[in-house]
C-alpha positions as a Markdown table, in Angstrom:
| # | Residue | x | y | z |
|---|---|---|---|---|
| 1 | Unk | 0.0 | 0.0 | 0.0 |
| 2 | Unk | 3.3 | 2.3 | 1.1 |
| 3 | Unk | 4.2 | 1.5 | -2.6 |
| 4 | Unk | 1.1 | 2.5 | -4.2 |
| 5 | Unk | 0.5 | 5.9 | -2.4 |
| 6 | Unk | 3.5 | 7.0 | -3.6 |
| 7 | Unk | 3.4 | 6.8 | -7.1 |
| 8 | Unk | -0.2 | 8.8 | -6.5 |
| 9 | Unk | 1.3 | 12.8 | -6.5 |
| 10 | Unk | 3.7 | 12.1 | -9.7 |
| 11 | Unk | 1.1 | 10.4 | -11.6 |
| 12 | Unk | -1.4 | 12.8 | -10.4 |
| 13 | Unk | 1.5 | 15.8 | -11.4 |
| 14 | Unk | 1.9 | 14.3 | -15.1 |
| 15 | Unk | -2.2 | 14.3 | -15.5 |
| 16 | Unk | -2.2 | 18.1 | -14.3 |
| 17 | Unk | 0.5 | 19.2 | -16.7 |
| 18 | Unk | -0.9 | 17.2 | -19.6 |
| 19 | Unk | -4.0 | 18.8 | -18.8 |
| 20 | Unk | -2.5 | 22.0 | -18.8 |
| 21 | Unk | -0.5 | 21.2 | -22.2 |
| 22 | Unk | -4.2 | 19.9 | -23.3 |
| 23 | Unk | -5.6 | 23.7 | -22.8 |
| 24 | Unk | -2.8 | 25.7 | -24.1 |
| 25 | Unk | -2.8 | 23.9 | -27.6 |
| 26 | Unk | -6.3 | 23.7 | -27.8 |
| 27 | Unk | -6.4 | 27.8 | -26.9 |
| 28 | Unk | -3.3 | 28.3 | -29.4 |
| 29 | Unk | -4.7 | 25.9 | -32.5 |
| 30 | Unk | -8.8 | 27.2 | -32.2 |
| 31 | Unk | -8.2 | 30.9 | -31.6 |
| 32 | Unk | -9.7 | 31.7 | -34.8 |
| 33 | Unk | -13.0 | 29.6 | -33.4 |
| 34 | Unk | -12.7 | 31.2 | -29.8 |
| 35 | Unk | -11.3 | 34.7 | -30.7 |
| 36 | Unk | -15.3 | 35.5 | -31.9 |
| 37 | Unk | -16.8 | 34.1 | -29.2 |
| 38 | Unk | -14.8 | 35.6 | -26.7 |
| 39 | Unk | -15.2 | 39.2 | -28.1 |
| 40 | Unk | -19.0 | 38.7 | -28.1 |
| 41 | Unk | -19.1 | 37.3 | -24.6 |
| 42 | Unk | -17.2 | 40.3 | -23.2 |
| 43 | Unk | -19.5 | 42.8 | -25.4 |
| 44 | Unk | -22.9 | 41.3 | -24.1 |
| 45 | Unk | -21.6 | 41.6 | -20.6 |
| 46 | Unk | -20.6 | 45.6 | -21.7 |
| 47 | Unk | -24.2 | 45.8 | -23.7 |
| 48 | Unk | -26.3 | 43.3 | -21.3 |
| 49 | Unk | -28.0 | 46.1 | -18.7 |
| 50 | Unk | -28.6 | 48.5 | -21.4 |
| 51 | Unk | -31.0 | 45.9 | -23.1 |
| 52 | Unk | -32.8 | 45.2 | -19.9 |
| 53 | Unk | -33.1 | 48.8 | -19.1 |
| 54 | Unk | -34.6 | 49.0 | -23.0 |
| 55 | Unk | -37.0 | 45.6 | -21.2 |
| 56 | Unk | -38.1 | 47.8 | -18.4 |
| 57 | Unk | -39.3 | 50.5 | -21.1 |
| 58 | Unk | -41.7 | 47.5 | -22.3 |
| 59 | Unk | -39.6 | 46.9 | -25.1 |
| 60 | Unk | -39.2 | 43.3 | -26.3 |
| 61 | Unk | -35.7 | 42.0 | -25.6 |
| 62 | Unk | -35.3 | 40.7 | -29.5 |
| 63 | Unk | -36.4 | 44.5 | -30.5 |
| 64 | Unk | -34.1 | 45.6 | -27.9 |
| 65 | Unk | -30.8 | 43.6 | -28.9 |
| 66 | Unk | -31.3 | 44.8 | -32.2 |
| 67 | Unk | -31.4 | 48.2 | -31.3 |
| 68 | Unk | -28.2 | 48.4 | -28.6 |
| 69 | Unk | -26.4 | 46.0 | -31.5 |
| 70 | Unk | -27.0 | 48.4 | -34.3 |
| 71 | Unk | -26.3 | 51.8 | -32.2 |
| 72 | Unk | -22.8 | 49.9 | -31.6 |
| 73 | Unk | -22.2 | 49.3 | -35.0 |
| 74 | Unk | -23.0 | 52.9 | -36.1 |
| 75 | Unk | -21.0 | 55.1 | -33.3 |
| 76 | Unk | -17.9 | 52.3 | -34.6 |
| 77 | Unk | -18.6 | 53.5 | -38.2 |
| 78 | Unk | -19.1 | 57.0 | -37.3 |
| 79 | Unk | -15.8 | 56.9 | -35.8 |
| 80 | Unk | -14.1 | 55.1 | -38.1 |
| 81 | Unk | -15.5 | 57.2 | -40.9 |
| 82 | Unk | -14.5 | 60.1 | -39.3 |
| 83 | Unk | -10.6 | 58.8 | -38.5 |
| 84 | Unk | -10.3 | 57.6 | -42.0 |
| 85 | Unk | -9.2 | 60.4 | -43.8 |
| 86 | Unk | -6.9 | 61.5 | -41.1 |
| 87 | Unk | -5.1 | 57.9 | -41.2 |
| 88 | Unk | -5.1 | 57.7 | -44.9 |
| 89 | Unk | -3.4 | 61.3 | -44.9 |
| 90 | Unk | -0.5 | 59.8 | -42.8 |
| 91 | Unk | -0.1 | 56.7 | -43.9 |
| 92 | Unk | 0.4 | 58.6 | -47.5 |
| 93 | Unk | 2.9 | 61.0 | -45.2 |
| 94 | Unk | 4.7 | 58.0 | -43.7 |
| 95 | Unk | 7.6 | 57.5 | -45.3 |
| 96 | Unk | 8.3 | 61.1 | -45.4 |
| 97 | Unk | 7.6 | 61.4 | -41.9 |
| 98 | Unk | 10.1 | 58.4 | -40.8 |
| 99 | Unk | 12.5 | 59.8 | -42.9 |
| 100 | Unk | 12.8 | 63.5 | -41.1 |
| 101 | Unk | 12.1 | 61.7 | -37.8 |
| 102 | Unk | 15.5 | 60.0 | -38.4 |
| 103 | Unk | 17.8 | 62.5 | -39.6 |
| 104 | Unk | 17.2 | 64.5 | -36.2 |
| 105 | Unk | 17.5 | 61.9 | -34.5 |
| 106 | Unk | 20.9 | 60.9 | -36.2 |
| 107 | Unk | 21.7 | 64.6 | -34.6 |
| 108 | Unk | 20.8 | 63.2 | -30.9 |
| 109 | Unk | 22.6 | 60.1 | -31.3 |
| 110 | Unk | 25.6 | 60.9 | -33.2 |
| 111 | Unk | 27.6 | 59.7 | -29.8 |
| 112 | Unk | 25.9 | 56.4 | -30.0 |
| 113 | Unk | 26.5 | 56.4 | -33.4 |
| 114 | Unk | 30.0 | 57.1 | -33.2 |
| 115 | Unk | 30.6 | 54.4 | -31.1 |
| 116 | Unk | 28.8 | 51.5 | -33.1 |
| 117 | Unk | 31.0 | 52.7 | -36.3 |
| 118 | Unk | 34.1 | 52.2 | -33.7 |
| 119 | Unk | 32.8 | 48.8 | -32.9 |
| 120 | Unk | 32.3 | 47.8 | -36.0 |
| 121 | Unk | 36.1 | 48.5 | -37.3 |
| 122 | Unk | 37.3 | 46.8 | -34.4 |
| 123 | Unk | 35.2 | 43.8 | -36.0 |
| 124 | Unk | 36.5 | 43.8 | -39.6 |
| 125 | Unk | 39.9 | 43.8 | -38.3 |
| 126 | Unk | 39.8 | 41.2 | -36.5 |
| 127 | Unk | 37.9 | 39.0 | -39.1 |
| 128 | Unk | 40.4 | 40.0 | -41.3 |
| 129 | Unk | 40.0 | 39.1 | -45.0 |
| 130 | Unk | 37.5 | 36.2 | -44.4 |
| 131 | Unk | 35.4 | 39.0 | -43.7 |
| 132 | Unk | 35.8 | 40.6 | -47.3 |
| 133 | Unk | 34.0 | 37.7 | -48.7 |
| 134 | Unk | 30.5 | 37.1 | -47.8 |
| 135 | Unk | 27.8 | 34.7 | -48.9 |
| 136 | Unk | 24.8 | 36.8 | -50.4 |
| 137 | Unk | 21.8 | 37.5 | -48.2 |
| 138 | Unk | 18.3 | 36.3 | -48.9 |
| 139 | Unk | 16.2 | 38.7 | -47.6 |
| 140 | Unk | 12.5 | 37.5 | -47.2 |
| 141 | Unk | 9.5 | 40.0 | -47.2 |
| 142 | Unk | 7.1 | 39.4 | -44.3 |
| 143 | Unk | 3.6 | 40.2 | -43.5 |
| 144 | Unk | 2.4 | 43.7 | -43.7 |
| 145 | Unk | 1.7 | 45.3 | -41.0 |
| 146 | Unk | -2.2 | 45.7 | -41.4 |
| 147 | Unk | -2.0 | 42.2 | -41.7 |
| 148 | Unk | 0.1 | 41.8 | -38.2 |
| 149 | Unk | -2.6 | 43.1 | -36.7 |
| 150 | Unk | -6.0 | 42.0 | -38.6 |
| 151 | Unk | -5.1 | 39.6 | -41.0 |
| 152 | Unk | -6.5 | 39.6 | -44.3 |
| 153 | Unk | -9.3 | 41.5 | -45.1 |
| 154 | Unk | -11.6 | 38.7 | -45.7 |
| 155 | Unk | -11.1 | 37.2 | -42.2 |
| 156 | Unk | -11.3 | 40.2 | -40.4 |
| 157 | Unk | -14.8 | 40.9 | -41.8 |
| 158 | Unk | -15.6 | 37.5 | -41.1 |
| 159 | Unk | -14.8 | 37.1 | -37.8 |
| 160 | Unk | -16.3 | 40.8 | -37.2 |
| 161 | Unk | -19.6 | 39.4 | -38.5 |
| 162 | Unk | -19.7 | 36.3 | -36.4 |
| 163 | Unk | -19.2 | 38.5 | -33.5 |
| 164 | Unk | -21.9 | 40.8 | -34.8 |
| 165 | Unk | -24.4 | 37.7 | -34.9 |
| 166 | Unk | -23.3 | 35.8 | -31.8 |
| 167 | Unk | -23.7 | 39.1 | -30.0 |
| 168 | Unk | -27.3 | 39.6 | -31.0 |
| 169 | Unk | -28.7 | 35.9 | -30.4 |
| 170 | Unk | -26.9 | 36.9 | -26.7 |
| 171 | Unk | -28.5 | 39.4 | -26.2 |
| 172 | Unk | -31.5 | 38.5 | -27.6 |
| 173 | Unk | -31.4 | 35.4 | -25.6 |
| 174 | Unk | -31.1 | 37.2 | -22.3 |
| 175 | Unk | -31.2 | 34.8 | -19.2 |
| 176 | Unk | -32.0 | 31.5 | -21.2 |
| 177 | Unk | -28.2 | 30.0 | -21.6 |
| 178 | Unk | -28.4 | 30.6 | -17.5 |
| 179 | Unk | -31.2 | 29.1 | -16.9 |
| 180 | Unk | -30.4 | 25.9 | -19.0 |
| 181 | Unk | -27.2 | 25.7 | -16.9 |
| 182 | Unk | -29.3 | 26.2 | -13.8 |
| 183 | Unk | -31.7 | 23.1 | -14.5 |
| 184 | Unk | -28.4 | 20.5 | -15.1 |
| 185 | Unk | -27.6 | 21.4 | -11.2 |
| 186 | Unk | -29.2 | 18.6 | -8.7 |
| 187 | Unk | -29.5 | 20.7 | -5.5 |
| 188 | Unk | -31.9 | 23.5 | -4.6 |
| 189 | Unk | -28.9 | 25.6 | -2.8 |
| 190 | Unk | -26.1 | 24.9 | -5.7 |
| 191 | Unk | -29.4 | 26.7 | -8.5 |
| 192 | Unk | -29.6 | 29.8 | -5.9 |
| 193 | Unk | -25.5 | 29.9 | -5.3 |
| 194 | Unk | -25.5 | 29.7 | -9.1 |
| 195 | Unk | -27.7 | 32.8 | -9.4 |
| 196 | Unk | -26.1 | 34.6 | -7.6 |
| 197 | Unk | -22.7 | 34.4 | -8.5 |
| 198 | Unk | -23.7 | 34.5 | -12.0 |
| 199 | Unk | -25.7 | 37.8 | -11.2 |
| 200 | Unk | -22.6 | 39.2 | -8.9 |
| 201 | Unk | -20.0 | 38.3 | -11.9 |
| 202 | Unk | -22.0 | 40.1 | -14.5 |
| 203 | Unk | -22.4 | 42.8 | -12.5 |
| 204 | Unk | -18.6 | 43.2 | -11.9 |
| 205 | Unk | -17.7 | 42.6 | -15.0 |
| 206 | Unk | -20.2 | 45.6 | -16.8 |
| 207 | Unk | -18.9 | 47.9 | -14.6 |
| 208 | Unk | -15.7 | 47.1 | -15.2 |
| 209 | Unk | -15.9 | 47.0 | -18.7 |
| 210 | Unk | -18.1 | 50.2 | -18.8 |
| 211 | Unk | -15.6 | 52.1 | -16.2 |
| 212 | Unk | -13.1 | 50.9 | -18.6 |
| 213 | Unk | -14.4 | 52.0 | -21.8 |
| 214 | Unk | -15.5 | 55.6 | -20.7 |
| 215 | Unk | -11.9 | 56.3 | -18.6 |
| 216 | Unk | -10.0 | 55.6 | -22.1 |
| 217 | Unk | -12.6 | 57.8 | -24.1 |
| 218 | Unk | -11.9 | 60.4 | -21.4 |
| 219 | Unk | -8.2 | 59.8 | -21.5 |
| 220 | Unk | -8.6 | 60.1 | -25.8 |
| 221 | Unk | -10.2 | 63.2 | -25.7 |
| 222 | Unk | -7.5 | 64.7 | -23.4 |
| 223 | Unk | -4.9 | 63.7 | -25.7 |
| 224 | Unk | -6.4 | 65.0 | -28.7 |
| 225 | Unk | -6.7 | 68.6 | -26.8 |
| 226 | Unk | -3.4 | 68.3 | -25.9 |
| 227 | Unk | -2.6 | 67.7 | -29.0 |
| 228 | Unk | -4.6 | 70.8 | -31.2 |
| 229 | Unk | -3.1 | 72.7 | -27.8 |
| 230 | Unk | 0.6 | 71.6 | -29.0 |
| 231 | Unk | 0.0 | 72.4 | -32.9 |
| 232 | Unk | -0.1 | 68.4 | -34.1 |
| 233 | Unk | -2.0 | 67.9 | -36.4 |
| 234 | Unk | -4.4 | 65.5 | -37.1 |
| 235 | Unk | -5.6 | 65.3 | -33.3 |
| 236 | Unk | -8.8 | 63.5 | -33.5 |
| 237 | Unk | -6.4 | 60.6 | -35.0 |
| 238 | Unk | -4.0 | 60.9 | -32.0 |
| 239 | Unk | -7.2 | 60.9 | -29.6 |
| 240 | Unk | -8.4 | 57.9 | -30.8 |
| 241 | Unk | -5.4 | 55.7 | -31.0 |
| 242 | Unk | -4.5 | 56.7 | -27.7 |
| 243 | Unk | -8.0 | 55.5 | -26.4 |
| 244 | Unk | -7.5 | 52.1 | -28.5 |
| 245 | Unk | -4.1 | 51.6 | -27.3 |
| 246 | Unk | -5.2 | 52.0 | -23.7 |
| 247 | Unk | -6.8 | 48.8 | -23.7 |
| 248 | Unk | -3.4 | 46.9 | -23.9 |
| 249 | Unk | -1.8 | 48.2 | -20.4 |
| 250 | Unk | 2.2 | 48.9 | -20.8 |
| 251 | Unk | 2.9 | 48.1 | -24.3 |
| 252 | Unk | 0.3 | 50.0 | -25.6 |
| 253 | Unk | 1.1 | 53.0 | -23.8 |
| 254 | Unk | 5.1 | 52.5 | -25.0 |
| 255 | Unk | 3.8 | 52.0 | -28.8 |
| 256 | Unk | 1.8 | 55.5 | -28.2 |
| 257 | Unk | 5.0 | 56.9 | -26.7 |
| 258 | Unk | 7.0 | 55.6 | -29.7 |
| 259 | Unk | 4.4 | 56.8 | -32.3 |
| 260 | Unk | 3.7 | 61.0 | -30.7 |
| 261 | Unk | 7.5 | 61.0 | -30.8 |
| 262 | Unk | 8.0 | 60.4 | -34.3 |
| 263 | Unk | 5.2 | 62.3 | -36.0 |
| 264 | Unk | 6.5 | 65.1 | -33.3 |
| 265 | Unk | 9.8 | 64.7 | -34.6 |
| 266 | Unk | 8.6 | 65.1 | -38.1 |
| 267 | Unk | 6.3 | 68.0 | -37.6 |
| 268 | Unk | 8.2 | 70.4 | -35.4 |
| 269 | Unk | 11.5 | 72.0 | -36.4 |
| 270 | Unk | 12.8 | 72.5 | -33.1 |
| 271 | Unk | 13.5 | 69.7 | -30.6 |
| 272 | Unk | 12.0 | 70.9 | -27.6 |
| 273 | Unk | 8.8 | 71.5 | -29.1 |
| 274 | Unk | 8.4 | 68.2 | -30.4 |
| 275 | Unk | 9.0 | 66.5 | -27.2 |
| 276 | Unk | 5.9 | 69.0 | -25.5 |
| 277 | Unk | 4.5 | 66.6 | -27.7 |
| 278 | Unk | 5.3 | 62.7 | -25.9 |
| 279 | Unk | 5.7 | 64.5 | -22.8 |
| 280 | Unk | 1.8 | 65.7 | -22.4 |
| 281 | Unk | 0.8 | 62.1 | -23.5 |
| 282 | Unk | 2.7 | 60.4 | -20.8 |
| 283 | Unk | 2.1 | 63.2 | -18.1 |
| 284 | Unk | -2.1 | 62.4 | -19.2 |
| 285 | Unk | -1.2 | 58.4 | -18.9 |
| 286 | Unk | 0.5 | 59.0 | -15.4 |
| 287 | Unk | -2.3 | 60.4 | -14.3 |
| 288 | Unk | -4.8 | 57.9 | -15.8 |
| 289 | Unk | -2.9 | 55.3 | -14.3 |
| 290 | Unk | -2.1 | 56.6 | -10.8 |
| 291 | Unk | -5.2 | 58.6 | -9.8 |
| 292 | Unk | -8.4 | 58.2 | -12.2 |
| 293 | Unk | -8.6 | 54.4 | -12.3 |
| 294 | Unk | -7.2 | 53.4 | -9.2 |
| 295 | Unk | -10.1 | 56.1 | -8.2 |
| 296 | Unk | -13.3 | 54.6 | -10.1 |
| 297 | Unk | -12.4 | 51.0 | -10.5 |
| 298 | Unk | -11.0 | 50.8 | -6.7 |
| 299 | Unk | -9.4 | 48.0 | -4.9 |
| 300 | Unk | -11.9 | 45.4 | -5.5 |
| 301 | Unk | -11.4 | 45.4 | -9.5 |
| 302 | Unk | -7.6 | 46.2 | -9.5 |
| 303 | Unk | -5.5 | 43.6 | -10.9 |
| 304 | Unk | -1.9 | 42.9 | -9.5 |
| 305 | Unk | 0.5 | 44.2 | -11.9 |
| 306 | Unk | 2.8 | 41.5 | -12.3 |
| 307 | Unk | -0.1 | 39.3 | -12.5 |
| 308 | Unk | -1.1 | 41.5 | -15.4 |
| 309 | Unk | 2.3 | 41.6 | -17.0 |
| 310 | Unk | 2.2 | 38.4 | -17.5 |
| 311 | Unk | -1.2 | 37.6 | -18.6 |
| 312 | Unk | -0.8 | 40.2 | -20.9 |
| 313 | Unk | 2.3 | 38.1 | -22.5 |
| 314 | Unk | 0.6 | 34.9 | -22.5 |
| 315 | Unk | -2.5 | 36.2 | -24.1 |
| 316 | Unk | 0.0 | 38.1 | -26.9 |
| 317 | Unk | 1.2 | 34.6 | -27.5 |
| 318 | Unk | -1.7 | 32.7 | -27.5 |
| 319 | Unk | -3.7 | 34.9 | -29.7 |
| 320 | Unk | -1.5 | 37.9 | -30.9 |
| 321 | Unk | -2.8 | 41.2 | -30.8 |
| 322 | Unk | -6.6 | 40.9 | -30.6 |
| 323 | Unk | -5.6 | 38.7 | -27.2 |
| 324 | Unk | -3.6 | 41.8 | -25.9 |
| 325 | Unk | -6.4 | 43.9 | -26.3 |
| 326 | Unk | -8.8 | 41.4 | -24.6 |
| 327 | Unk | -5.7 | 40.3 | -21.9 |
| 328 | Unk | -7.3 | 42.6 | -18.8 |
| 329 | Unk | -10.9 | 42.1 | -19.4 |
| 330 | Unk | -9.7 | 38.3 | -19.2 |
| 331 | Unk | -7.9 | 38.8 | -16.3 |
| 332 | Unk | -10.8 | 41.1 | -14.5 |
| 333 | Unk | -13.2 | 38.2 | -15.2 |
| 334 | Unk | -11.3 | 35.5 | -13.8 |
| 335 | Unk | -10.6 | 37.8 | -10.6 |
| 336 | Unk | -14.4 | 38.4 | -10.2 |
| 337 | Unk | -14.8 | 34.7 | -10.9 |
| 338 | Unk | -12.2 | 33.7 | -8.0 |
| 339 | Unk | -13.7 | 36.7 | -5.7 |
| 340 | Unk | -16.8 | 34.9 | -5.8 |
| 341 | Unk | -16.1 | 31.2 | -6.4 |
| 342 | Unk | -14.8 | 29.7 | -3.5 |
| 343 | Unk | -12.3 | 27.0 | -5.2 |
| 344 | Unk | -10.8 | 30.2 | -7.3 |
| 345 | Unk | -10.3 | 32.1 | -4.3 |
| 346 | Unk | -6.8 | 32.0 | -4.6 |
| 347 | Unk | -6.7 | 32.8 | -8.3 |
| 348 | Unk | -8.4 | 35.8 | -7.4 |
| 349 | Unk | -6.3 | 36.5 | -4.7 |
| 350 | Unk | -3.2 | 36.3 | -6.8 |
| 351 | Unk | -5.0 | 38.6 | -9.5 |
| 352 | Unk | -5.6 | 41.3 | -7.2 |
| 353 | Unk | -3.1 | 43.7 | -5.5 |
| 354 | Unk | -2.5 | 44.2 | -1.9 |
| 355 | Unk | -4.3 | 45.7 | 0.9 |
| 356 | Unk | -3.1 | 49.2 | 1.4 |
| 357 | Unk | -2.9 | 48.6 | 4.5 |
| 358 | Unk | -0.4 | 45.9 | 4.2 |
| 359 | Unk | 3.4 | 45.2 | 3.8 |
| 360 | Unk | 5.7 | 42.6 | 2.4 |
| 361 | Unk | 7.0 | 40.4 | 5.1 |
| 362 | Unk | 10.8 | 40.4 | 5.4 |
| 363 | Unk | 12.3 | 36.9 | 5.1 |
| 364 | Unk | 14.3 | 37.5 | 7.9 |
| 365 | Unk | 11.0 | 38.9 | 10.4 |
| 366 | Unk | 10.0 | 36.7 | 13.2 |
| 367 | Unk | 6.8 | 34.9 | 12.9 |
| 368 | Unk | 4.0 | 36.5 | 15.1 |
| 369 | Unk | 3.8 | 35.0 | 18.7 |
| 370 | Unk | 0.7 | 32.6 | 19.1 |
């Protein structure tokens, strides 16, 4: 019996991680079947209470979907229509712009400069003439960069469609999927601890979402201010991409940074002026980061930031860039889920940051007397 209990944990380890293995290739090979369904899940807990609030007003809940799914559909047109011809103007301006952007900053990194042609002698010299002779390179062209992010045109307006439709039969379903799942449960208590952590999770998750949503809007149209303050042009486009890129915490910030700076660059003769230009960005995302969300989200929605680092990564990887913009609503969802579900309690736990009233334990602290 000694024997047999103790090939139980590794066998029981190997099951876990094959498991584990199960679920990441299943998430990486049938992201173009979940990618749709995830996005519509997410957008009828965003839409959800505004169809029952269009049910309160006696309208049917079909009627109702309809209406919430086509007023989302025109304000994303209307803005895309309206961001068009600014993003068509520079992407014609593009290669221009890059261009200017890079002689001045030749001019701020002439040290640098200096000192990667130094580093490069020292190379040649000591590969000698084997060095003089080198096999041709094969250069290969990859994928656009429209296509990085979207794909091709045809599956992006595919999968935008499916979205479209699985978000309306949501919607239009209201409570049945939840009440299906209610009738498989055997015990009176597990149906009303069902409806009410289903209730409590949507709830969390709207707001979230919602709170979310309007604090990057915000954030957009006090970058585009900024920017018609500063003289860039174009500031409706810089507005909007900074509200997009808000969605994707860190890197999407950094690719903003990266972007202002080299339009800037390419706009405004002088240096100084052109860095006004970054700088009012990242002193509007400080702020955003540090005191409005911290503010209107609070404790309980908060994720941990290493936590959300690397979720962030793992979603990047699984799904590319349509999984970095849906990594923290992710996350948020499987916090509420833990906050709520008693066997995630820990995963929630290790989503969340800590108490402000608390402090990291030194290693070397003595343990509390009992």
């Amino acid at each position: 019996m000694d024997a047999a209990d103790s090939q139980r944990p590794p066998r029981s380890t190997a099951i876990t991680a094959l498991a584990i293995l199960a679920v990441l290739y299943t998430l990486y090979f049938a992201r173009e079947f979940l990618l749709p369904i995830t996005f519509a899940l997410l957008l009828d807990f965003l839409l959800g209470p505004a169809v029952r609030a269009l049910a309160r007003l006696r309208i049917p809940v079909p009627l109702g979907a309809g209406v919430v799914v086509l007023a989302m559909v025109g304000l994303v047109g209307l803005g895309v229509y309206q961001l068009s011809g600014p993003v068509q103007s520079w992407g014609e301006k593009a290669p221009q712009t890059i261009a200017t952007a890079q002689a001045k900053l030749k001019k701020l990194l002439k040290p640098l400069e200096q000192m990667t042609k130094t580093a490069q002698q020292v190379e040649s010299a000591a590969g000698g003439v084997s060095g003089a002779s080198k096999a041709p390179e094969v250069v290969v062209a990859g994928p656009t960069v429209a296509s990085r992010l979207f794909g091709s045109t045809q599956r992006f307006l595919a999968g935008a469609l499916e979205v479209l439709i699985l978000l309306y039969f949501l919607l239009a379903a209201g409570d049945l999927f939840l009440a299906k799942l209610i009738k498989l449960l055997p015990h009176f208590s597990d149906k009303v601890k069902a409806i009410q952590i289903a209730r409590a999770t949507e709830a969390s998750i709207s707001l979230y979402l919602r709170t979310t949503a309007v604090i990057n809007l915000i954030e957009g149209a006090m970058v585009a201010g900024a920017m018609q303050l500063l003289g860039m042009p174009n500031a409706l486009l810089w507005g909007g991409l900074a509200a997009l890129f808000e969605f994707i915490p860190y890197l999407g910030a950094a690719a903003m940074l990266a972007i202002l700076s080299v339009a800037a660059l390419a706009t405004f003769p002088e240096v100084g002026h052109a860095l006004l230009v970054p700088g009012a960005f990242l002193a509007t995302n400080l702020i955003q980061a540090n005191l409005v969300s911290p503010m209107l989200l609070g404790h309980r929605l908060a994720l941990n930031p290493v936590a959300l680092f690397i979720g962030l990564a793992f979603w990047f990887w699984i799904w590319g860039v349509p999984g970095a913009f849906i990594a923290v609503p992710l996350l948020a969802t499987l916090k509420i889920c833990g906050d709520h579900i008693d066997a995630l309690a820990p995963l929630g736990e290790f989503l969340g940051r800590r108490d402000g009233g608390n402090h990291r334990p030194a290693l070397s602290d003595p343990p509390p007397a009992g």
